[in-house]
N, C-alpha and C positions, 0 to 999 in steps of 0.2 A: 713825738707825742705832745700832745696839746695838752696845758690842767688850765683849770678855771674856778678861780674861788669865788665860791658864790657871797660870804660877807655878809653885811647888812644890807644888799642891793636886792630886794622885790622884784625885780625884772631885767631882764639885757640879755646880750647874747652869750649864747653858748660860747664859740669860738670867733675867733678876732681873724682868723685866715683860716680858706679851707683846707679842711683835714685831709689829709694822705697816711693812711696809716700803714706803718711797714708792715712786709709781709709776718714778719719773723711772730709779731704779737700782734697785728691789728687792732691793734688800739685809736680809736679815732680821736676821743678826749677822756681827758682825769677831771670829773668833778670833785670837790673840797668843799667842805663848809667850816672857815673859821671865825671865832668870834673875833672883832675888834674891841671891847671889853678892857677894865683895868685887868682883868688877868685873864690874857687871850688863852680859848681853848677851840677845843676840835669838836665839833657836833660830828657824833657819830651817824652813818645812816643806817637805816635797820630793814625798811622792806621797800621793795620796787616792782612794779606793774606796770604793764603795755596798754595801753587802749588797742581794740578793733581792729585798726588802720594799721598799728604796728609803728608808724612815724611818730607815735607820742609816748611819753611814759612818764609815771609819778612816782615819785620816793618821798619817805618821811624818815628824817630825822628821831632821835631819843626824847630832843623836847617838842615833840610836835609840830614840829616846821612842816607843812607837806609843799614841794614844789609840783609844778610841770613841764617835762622840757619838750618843746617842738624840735625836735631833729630835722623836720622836715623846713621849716619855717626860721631856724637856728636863733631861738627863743626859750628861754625860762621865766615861769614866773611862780610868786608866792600865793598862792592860792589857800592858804589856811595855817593859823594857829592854834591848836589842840589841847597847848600846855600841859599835855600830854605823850607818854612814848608810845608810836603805834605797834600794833601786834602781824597783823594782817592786813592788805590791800586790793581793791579790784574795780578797774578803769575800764570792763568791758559792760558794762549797761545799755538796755535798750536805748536810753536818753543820753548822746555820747557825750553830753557836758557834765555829769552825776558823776561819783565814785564812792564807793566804798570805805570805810577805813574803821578796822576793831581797836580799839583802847585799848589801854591797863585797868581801865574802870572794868572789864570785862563786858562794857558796850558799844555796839556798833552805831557811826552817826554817818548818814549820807550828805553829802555838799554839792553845791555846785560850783564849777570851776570857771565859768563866765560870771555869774551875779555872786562866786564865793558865800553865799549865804547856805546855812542850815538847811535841808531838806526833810530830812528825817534823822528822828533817834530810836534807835530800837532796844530794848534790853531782855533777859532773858537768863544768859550765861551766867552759871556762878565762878566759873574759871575763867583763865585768859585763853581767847580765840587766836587760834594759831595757824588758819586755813578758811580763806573766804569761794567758794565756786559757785560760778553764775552759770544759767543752762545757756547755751546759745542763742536762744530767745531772747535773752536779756530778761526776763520776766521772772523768773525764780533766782533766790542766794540760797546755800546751803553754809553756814557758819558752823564750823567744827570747834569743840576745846576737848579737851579730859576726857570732860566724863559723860557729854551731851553734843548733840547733833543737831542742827532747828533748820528748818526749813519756812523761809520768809516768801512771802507773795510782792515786789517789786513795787507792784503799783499802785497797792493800797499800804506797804510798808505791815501787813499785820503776818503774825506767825502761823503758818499751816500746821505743821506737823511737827512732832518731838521726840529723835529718838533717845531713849532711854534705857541703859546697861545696868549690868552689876559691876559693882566698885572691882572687883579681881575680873573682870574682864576689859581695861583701858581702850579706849578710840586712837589708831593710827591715823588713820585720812577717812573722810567723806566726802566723796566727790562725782558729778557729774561725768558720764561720757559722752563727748565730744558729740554732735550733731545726732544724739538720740534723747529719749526720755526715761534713760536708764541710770539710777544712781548707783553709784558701789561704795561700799564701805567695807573699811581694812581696820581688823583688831589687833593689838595686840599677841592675840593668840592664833597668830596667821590665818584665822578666818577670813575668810572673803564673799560678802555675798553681794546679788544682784537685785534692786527692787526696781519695780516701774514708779516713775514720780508723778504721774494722777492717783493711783490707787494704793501705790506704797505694799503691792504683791509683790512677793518673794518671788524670782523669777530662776535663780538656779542660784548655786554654791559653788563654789572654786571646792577641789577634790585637795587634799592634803600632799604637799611636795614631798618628793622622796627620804627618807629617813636618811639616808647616808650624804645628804648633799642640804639637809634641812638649817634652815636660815631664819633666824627671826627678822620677818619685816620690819621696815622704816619709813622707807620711801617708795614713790610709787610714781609712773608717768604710762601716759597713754598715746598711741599713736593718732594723726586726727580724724582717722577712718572709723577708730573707735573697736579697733579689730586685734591688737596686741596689748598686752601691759606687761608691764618693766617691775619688779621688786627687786629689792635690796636690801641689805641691813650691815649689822656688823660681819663682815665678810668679805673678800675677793671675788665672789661670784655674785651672778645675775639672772635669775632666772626669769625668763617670756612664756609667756600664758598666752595662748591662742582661747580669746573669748567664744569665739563660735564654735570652735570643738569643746571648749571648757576643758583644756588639759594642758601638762605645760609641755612646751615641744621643744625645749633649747636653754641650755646652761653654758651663760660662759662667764670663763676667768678670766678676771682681769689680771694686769702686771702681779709679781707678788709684793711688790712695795707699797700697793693700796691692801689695807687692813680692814679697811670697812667704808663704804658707800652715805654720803650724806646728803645728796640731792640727786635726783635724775629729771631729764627733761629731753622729748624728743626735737631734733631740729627741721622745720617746717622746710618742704622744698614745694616750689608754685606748682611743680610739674610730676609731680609722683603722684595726684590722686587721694590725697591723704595715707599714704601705705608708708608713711617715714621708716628711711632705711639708717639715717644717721642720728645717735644717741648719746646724748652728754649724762658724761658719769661724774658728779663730785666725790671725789674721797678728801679722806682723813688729811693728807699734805695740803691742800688748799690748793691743787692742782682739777679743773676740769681736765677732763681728755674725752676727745670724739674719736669712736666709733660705728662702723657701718656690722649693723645686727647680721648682716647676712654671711657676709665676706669674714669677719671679725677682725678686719684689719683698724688699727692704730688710724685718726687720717691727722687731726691736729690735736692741740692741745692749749689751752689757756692758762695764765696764773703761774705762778710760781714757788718754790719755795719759801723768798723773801719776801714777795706780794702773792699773800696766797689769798683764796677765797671762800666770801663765806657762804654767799648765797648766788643766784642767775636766773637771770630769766630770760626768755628767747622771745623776741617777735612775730605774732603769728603770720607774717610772709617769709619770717624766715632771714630775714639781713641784718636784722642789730642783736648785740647780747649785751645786756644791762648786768654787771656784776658788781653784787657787793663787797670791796676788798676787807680785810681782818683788819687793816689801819680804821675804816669808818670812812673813804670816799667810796666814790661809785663811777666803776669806768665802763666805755660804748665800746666794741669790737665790733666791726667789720665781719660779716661770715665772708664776704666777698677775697677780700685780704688773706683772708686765714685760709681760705683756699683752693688759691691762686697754683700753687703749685700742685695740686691734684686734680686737675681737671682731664688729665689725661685719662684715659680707661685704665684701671687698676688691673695690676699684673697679679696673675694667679694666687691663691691664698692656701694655705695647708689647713687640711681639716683635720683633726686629731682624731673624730669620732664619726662613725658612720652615721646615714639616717636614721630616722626611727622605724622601729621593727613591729612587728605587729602585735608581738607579744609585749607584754607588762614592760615598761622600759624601767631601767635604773636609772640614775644619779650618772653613772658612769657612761652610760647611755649617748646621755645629753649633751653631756660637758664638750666646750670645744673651747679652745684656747684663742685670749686675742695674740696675734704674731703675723710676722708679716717673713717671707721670702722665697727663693726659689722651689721647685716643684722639683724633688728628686727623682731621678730615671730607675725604673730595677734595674739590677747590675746581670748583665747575659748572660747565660752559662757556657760555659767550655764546652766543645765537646758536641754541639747541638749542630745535628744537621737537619736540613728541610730542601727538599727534590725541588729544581726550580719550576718545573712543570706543577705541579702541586700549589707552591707558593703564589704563581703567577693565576693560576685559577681563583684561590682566595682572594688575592689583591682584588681581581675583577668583581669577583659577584661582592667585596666588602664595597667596594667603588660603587659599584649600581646602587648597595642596599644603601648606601650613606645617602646617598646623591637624592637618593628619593626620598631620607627620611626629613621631616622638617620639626623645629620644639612643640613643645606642647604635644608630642604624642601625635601628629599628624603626619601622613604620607601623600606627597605628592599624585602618584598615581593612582591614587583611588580620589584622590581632589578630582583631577583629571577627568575621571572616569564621570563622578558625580554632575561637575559641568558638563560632559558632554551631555549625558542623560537630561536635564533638566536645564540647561541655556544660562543659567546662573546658580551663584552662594544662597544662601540663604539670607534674608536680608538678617535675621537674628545673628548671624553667627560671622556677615562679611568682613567684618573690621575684625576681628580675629582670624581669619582665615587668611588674610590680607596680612596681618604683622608675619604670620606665621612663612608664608609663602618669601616674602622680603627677607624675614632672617634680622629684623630690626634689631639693634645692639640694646636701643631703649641709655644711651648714654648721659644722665643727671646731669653728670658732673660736666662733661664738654658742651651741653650745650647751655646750659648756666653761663658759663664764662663768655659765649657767645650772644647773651642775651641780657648781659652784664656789660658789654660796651657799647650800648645803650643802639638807637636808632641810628642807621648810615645816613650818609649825608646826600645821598641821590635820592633817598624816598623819604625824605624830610617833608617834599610839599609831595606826596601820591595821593590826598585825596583831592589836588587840584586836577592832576590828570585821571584819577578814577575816584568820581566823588561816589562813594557808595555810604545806602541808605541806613544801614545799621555801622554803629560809631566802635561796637565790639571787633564786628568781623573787620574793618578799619585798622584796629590796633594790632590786631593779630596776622593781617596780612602784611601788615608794614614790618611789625617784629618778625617777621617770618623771611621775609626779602631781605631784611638787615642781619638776619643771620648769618640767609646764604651767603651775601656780600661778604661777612667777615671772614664767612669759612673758606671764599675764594675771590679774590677781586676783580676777576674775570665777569662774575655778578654783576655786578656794580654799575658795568656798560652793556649789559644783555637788553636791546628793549621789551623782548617777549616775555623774560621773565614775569612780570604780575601775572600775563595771560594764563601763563603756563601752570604758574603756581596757585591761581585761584580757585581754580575749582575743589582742589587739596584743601586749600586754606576754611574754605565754606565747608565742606567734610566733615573735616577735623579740628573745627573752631574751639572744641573745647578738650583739644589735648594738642598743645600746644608741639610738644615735644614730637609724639608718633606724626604729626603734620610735617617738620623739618625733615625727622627721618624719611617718609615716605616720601618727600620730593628730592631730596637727594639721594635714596638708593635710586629714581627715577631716573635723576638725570645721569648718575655714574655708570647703570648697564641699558640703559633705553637711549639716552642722548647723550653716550662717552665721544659718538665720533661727529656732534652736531658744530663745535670749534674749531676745527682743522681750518676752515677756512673765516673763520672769525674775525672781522665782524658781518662780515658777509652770508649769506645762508649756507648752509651747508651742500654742497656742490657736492658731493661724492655721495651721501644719502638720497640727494633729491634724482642723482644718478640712477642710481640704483632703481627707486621707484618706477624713472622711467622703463627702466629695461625690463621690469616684470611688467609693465604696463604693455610695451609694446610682444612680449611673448603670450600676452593673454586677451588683448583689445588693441588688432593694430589699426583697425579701422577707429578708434578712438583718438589712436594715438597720430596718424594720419590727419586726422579733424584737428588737431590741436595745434600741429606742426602747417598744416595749410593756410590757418590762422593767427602764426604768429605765437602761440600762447604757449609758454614754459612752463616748467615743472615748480615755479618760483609763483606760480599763478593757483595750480591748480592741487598742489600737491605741501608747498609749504604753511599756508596759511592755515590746515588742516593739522600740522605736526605743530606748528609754534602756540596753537590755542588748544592740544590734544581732546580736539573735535568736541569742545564743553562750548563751541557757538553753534553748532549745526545738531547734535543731540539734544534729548529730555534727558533728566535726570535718572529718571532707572534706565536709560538707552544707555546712556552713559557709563552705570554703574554696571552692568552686564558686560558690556566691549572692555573694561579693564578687569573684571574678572579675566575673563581670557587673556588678558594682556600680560599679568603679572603671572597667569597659570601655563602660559608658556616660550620658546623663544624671544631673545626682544625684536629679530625680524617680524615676528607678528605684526607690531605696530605700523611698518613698512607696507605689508600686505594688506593690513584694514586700509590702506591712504590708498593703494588701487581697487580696493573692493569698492570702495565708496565713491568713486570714480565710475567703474563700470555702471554700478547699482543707476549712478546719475544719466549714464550715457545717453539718453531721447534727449533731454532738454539741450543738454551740452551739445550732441550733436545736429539741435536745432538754433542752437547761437553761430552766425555764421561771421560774425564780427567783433574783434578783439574788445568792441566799447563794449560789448554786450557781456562780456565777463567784467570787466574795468564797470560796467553800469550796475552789476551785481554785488560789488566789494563796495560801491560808494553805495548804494541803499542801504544796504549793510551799516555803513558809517553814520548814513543820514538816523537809521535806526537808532546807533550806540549812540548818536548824539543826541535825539530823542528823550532813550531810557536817561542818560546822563541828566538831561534838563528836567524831565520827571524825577529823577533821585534828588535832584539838589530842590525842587520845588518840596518833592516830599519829606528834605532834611530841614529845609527849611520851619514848613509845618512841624514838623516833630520838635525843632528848638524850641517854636512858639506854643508848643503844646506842653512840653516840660518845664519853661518859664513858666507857665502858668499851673503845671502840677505843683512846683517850686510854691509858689506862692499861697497856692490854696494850701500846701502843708505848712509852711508858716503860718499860715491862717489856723490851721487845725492843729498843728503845735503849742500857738497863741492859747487856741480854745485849749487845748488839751492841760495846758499848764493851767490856765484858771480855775479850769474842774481839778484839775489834783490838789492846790493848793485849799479850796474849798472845801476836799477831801478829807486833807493833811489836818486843818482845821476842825472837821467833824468829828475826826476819830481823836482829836485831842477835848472839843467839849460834845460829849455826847447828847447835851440838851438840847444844844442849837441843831445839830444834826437830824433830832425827832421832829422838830419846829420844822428845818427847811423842808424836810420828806413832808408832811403834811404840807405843807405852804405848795412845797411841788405837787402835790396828790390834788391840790383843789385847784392850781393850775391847770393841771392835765385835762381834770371834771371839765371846767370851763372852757377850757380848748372844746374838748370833745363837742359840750354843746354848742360851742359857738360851729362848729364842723355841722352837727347835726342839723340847728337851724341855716344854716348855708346849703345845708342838702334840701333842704324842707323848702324851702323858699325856691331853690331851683327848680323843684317841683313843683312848683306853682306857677311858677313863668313857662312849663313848659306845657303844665294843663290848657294856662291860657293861650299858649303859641297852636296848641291843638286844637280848641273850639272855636277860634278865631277860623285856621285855614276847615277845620268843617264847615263854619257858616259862610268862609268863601265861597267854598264847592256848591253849597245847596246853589246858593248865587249865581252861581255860573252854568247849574244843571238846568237850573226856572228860565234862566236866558236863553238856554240851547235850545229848552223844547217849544219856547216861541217861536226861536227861529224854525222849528221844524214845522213846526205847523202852519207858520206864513208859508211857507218852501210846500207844504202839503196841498192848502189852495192856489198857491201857481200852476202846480202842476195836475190838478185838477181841471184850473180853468183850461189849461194847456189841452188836456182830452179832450175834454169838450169842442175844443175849437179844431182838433186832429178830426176830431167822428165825424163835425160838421162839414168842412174839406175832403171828407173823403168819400161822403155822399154827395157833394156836389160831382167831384169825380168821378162817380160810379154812374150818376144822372147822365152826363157827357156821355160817357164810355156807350151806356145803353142806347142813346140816340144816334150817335157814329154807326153804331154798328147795326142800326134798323135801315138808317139811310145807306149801308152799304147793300143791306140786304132787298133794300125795295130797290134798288138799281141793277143790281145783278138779275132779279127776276125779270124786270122790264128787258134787259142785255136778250134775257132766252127768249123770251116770247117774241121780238122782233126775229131772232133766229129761226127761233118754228117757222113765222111766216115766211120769212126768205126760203127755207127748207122746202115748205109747201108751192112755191113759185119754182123751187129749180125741178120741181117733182114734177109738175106741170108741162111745163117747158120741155124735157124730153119723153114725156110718155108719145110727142107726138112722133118721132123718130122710130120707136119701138113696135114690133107683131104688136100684134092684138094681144095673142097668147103672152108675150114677152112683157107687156102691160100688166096684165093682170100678177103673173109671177112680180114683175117688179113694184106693182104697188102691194100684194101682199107682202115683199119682202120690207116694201117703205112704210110700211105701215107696223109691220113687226117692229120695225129699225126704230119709228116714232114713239111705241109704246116701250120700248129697250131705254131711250131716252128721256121719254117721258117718267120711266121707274127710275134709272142713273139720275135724271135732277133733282127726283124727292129723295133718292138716299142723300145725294148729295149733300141737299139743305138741311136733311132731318140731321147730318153727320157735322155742320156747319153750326146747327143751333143749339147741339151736344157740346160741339167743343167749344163755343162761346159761353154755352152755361158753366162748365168745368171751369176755365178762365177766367168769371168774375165768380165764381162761388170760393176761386184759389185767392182772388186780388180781395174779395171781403175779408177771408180767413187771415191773411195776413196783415190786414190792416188793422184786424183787433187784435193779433198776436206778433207785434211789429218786433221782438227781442226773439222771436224764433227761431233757429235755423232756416234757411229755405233750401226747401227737398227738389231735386231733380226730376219734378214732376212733366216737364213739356216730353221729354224722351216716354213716357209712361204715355203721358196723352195722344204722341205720334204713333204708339205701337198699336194704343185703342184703337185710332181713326182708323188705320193703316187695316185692323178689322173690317172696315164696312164696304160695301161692293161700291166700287168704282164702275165711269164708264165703258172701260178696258175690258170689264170684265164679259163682255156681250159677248154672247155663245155663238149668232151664223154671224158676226163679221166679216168673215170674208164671203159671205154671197152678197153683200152691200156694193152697191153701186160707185166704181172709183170718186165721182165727184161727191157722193153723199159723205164715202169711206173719209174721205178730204176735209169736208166742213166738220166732220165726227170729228175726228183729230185735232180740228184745230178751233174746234171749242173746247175739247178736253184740256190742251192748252192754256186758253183763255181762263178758264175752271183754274185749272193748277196755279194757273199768275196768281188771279185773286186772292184764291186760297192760301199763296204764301204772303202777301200782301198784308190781308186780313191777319194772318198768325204775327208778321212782326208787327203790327202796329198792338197789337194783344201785349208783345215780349217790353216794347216801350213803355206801352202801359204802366207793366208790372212793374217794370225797372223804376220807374219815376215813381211810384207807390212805395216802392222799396226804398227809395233813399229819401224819401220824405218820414217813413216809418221809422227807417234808421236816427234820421236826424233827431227825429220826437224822441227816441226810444235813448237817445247820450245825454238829452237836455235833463232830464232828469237824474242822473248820475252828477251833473256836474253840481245841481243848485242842491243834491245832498252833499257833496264832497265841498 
């Protein structure tokens, strides 16, 4: 054991070598304060308080000395002279360099512990204050004495509220519960009530403890869940109050050499939840002793008869105990130290008293005795016999019904059932359905001890090889590996372990404890037989796989072996990362519902369902790189997110340096306005001054806001009439341009109408000189007609003459009628054809209709010279020259129609072209 006198020395270190404190007392150091003085004496200490962090804490001396010592940092310093002895202390304020501290003057003064100056002074109490409690907010103090109770507002330093009693009803404690906004106050008259601390409503009353077991209070501690409380008084008993039922549910006695209880305090564990199972009791001998409220066993003990104690305090994580001894130093204990020796799972505890019953309980009820040893057997009776058949049937169905049953009142086979029906837990209820299933021990104490020899030295650097994004889940995966490691050193050289462990670890990020358990009931019944061949993979699992593989996909299996590729390929990379790279997160969480809900071959069988499920792709890879190409994108990926994590850790440092800094900034600000504050509410003149000074400030602001809006608005009127008188601008210019674009295209007709009568001029002269030549073509034909008519009538009867020139002369006037249909049929459809070639040339945007097939059917109307009725009594040479002018006829007449269809054509794409020119000089 270390001491350190502290002296006339303001500052230095705690201890000169580091502390090891034995197990027997964990004591880590003896503080002293002696005078060097003509007549050296002993400054007593009187009260000590933790900060926040739990690594600092303050004590004051009877003359007012207040130190602080860094445990963490193994530093002290003097931070205040009071010239006064303190009453009360409290180092947990929002502003973690402030504290508290109540005088003998019956006033309370706040300081600061970096600039040591004055903060505030408060006064109020006509008694000495004997209990100072801050809400977890840091933002309320509640200061207790006698006969008065006050409740302070932090940050403006003024007093809210005042309770106030009658003189025969004295104040035990008034105090905050932990992480709510609930006060309790304890009288004297073992009254206890509950008020809310906005409204200061009454919120319920503690019922009156049993008459036969009745205790006058003293003391009082609360669990930090804020769900149990501890009283005591002059007595060997304890009795717990269950806040939420508001009844008490447990009395227990202490040794009978404790006569009466002078401080209690629960001991904080990182990993209970706030639900503290372990409870330091001071009594009467200057002995603490811990026990565990549930088990009611003894575990250690502090202080002694010769060094007894008189006051403690515990740090809120839970690893220092600040005691102050009855000599007037103040020693540090070790909870680690103290124990060391129980961290094993505690062995069975005798309960003296049953549950509680449903009916009214007693005193007798309750009480359970603290003691510690063996669990006696009943003793068998003589004489008893039981039919092995009979016995053996019990065993069985007791065997099934246990096997099935799990804590917490749950049964397996209706789990079972539930999964089957519905594919998953409930996400409400999975992490409980999950402890329950495992059978988790939930052990404090052992994995403390494991989490107490700090980080292993293999995941020292893990976030060089897994730099992940969030610095929480970091810490807790690395404590979580450095567990395993310790609890087996097999660990230690696993490389898959993070894999394996992470997805766990992200889970159960914030229950550090059920995260351990659950990986290692994992690895003890899922991967007990994954070592045998260690370090190597597991060669008789990845066995197995295959043989269910090849009994259920041999044509897989076949594929796989044709290729080279083992079960080390397709099969382990799946068990060592428990398929948290190839699932989503509820995929994920559903395949371990089933995993946990039944054999651990399950997890065997999901690595070949998952397999099969794959089998197209797989059995479209027909080369080993192409799986080998599969694992390296894979890698290229994690290297990827890695370079993305560290890119985005990066950004997150420079984002929290500069959170950093803006709160120093806003700290800065914050302190100048308090102090500003602190100032107003000391001269209230200057304070009415600044609020006006500031009120016409505001004014001004405002209007300086308002002419900034006003003026904005005029720049924007003007940014508006300007682009209107653009636009007119630009409208007055277009429509000039339209209307020069309007006489182009004017002149543009004009000069189309003009061309197109010139056109139409042509067209009608072509086709008069077609038609005077065709005329002249027949009339030399009659005559030749008339000469062949001639010619043989001299060969012919007389008789044969006459017939034949009446037949030629019929044949003449047949011909003569066919040449004026003809022409009349000729000068029809030329009329049709330019009356079509005008229409279109004044409607040149028209469609053009399939009118020549209409025109052909007209003509195709009118009698032809085909159509001559006695033809065949016609003379073969006449029949001859008929034909082959009807011929000659037909030439022409198609002739004359294409030179028509050119025409039109060439009209038409003249029409066209006039009819785009316009479009383009609008566009």
């Amino acid at each position: 054991m270390q001491s350190t006198d502290l002296g006339n020395k303001e500052s230095g270190k705690i201890w000169h070598r580091k502390p090891s404190p034995a197990t027997r007392d964990g004591i880590i150091v003896n503080i002293i304060h002696n005078t060097s003085d003509y007549h050296p004496k002993v400054l007593r200490f009187l009260n000590v308080a933790f900060d926040g962090t739990g690594d600092c804490l303050i004590a004051g001396d009877h003359q007012g000395n207040i130190y602080v010592f860094d445990l963490y940092g193994n530093r002290f310093n003097l931070v205040q002279r009071t010239a006064q002895a303190c009453t009360a202390l409290a180092f947990n304020l929002r502003r973690k360099s402030e504290f508290l501290v109540a005088l003998a003057d019956y006033s309370i003064k706040c300081f600061d512990t970096v600039t040591k100056e004055l903060v505030s002074w408060m006064r109020g109490h006509e008694s000495s204050v004997f209990s100072i409690s801050v809400h977890a907010s840091g933002k309320y103090a509640i200061t207790t004495s006698s006969d008065t109770a006050q409740l302070w507002d932090l940050d403006t330093f003024q007093r809210k509220r005042k309770l106030n009693i009658r003189q025969s009803v004295g104040i035990q404690k008034v105090f905050f519960l932990p992480l709510s906004n609930t006060i309790l106050s304890c009288f004297k008259d073992n009254s206890i009530f509950a008020w809310e601390c906005d409204t200061l409503f009454c919120k319920y009353q503690l019922p009156a403890p049993p008459e036969s077991s009745s205790i006058l209070y003293k003391v009082f501690a609360v669990t930090r869940d804020g769900r149990i409380l501890a009283a005591g008084g002059k007595s060997n008993h304890l009795h717990l109050w269950c806040l939420e039922a508001r009844q008490l549910f447990r009395i227990i006695q202490m040794p009978t050499k404790v006569r009466a209880i002078r401080h209690l305090e629960f001991l904080p564990d990182s990993f209970d939840a706030g639900s503290n199972q372990v409870l330091g009791v001071l009594s009467q001998d200057g002995i603490m002793r811990f026990i565990n409220i549930q088990t009611c066993k003894l575990l250690f003990e502090i202080g002694s008869l010769d060094q007894g104690i008189s006051s403690s305090v515990i740090s809120p994580h839970g690893r220092y105990i600040a005691s102050i001894m009855e000599n007037g130093s103040l020693n540090v204990y070790s909870v680690q130290a103290l124990t060391q020796e129980i961290n094993k799972p505690p062995l069975p505890l005798v309960k003296v008293i049953e549950d509680l019953p449903k009916k009214k309980l007693s005193s007798s009820d309750l009480k359970m005795k603290v003691t510690s040893g063996r669990v006696q057997q009943p003793a068998k009776p003589r004489g008893s016999k039981i039919q092995t058949r009979i016995l053996k049937q019990d065993l069985t169905g007791d065997f099934e019904s246990k096997k099935n049953e799990l804590p917490d009142g749950l049964n397996k086979k209706r789990l079972q059932i539930l999964l089957k029906g519905y594919g998953e837990y409930p996400t409400k209820y999975r992490m409980f359905i999950w402890r329950s299933l495992l059978q988790l021990p939930e052990n404090h104490t052992a994995f403390s001890s494991l989490i107490d020899k700090g980080t292993h030295v293999t995941f020292l650097n893990l976030q060089k090889k897994y730099p992940i994004k969030s610095r929480k889940l970091l810490r807790v995966l690395q404590r979580t590996l450095s567990a395993l490691a310790h609890w087996s050193v097999i660990f230690s050289d696993t490389p898959y372990l993070p894999l394996l462990a992470f997805p766990f670890v992200k889970l159960f990020q914030n229950n550090q404890l059920i995260c351990f358990e659950v990986i290692a009931t994992l690895i003890i019944n899922w991967c007990q037989h994954w070592f045998e061949y260690f370090p190597n993979p597991p060669i008789n699992i990845l066995s197995m796989i295959e043989n269910v593989l090849a009994f259920h996909d041999k044509e897989l299996l076949r594929h796989f072996i044709d290729h080279d590729i083992t079960s080390q390929l397709y099969a382990w990379p799946l068990l060592e990362t428990v398929f948290s790279e190839v699932l989503t997160r509820e995929e994920w969480l559903k395949l371990f519902d089933n995993i946990f809900s039944n054999h651990p071959s399950f997890l065997l069988m999901t690595v070949v369902a998952y397999n099969i499920c794959s089998r197209v792709p797989l059995l479209n890879c027909n080369l080993k790189d192409d799986f080998e190409t599969v694992e390296d994108m894979q890698a290229e990926v994690d290297q990827q997110r890695v370079e993305d994590e560290a890119w985005c850790q990066k950004q997150e440092l420079l984002r929290k340096a500069e959170e950093t800094r803006r709160e120093m900034l806003l700290q800065e600000e914050e302190k100048i306005i308090q102090q500003r504050q602190r100032l107003a509410a000391v001269k209230r003149e200057l304070q009415v001054k600044e609020m006006h000074l500031q009120d016409a400030a505001r004014r001004r602001f405002l209007k300086l806001q308002q002419d900034q809006q006003e003026m904005e608005l005029r720049r924007l009127d003007d940014e508006i009439g300007r682009k209107v008188y653009m636009r007119d601008r630009e409208i007055a210019a277009t429509a000039r341009d339209l209307e020069m674009r309007q006489l182009e295209l004017e002149s543009q007709k004009r000069l189309y109408e003009k061309n197109l009568t010139e056109n139409q001029a042509a067209v009608a002269k072509e086709m008069r000189a077609d038609a005077d030549a065709y005329r002249r073509k027949v009339d030399l034909e009659e005559h030749m007609f008339h000469k062949l008519i001639e010619a043989g009538e001299t060969q012919s009867q007389k008789t044969q003459k006459w017939k034949e020139a009446e037949g030629k002369e019929f044949c003449l006037r047949s011909a003569k009628k066919a040449s004026a249909l003809s022409d009349a049929s000729r000068k029809w459809f030329l009329k049709q054809e330019i009356n079509a070639a005008v229409e279109h040339a004044e409607n040149p945007c028209h469609k053009e209709e399939p009118r020549f097939q209409n025109e052909q059917e007209d003509a195709s109307c009118l009698p032809r010279t085909s159509h001559l009725n006695d033809s065949s009594e016609m003379h073969p040479s006449t029949q001859i020259s008929l034909n082959r002018r009807a011929v000659e006829w037909d030439t022409t007449e198609q002739n004359l129609i294409q030179k028509v269809r050119n025409l039109r054509q060439r009209l038409t794409a003249q029409a066209r072209h006039r009819c785009q020119t316009p479009h383009l000089l609008a566009a």
